[in-house]
C-alpha positions as CSV (number, residue, x, y, z in Angstrom):
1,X,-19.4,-6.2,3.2
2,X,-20.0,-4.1,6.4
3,X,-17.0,-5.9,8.4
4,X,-14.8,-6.5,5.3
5,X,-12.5,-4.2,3.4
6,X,-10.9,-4.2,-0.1
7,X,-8.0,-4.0,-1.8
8,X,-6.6,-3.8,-4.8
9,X,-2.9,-5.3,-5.4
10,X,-2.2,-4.9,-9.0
11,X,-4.7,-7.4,-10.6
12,X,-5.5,-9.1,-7.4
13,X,-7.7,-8.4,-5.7
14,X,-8.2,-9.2,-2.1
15,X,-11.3,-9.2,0.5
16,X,-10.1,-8.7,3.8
17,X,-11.8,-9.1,7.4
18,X,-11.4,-6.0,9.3
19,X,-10.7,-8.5,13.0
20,X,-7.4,-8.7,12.1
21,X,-5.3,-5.2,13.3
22,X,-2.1,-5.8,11.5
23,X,-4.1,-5.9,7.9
24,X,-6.5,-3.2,9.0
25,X,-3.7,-0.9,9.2
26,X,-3.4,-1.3,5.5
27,X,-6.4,-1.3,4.4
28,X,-6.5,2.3,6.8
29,X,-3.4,3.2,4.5
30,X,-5.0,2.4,1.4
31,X,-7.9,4.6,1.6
32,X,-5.9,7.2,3.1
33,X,-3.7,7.3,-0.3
34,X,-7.3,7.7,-1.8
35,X,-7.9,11.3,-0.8
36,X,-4.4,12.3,-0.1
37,X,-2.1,10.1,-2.7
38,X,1.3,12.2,-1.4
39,X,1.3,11.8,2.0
40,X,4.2,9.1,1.6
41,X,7.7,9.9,0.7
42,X,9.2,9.7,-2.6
43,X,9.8,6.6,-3.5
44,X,13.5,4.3,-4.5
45,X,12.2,3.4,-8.0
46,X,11.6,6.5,-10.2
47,X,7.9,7.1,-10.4
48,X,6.8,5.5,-7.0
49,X,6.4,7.1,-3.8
50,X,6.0,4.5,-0.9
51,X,4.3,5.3,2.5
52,X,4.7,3.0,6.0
53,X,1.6,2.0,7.5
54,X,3.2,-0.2,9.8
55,X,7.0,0.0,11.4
56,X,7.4,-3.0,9.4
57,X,6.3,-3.1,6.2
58,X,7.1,-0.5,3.2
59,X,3.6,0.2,0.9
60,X,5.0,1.1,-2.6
61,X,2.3,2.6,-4.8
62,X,2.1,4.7,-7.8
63,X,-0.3,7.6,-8.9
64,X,-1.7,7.6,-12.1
65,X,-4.3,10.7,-12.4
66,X,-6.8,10.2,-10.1
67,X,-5.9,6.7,-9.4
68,X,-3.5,5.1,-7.0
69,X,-2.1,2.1,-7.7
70,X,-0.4,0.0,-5.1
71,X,2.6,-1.9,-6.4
72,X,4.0,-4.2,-3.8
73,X,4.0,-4.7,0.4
74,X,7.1,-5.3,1.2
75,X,8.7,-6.3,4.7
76,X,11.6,-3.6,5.4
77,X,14.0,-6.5,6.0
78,X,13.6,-7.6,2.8
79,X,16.2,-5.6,0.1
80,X,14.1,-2.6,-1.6
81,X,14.2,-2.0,-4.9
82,X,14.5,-5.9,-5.7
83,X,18.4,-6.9,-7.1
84,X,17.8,-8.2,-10.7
């Protein structure tokens, strides 16, 4: 898994080639939440804090201890929090 990358989405998770940039960047984001989880700004939704790793997309994550939980990628043209 030398060229590869992990992440975990909720229950999903996903095995990612490191070739493509755009995904690298969030993978880079990911494990930088790992040893400093409050480096993005508080979040819209109460309890979240949410971090851009890339001008166009939002990471919203959680922390929950010692572990961070990423909740959604969203695209910042999409309407954050979702309406219900």
């Amino acid at each position: 898994m030398r060229n590869k990358i992990a992440l975990k989405f909720g229950t999903t998770l996903l095995l990612i080639t490191r070739q493509r940039a755009w995904i690298k960047n969030f993978g880079d984001a990911a494990a930088r939440l790992a040893t400093h989880p409050k480096i993005g700004k508080t979040g819209k939704i109460s309890g979240t804090r949410e971090l851009i790793p890339q001008e166009n997309y939002r990471m919203v994550y959680e922390i929950d201890g010692c572990t961070v939980w990423v909740l959604a990628l969203v695209h910042t043209a999409r309407r954050w929090p979702p309406v219900k």
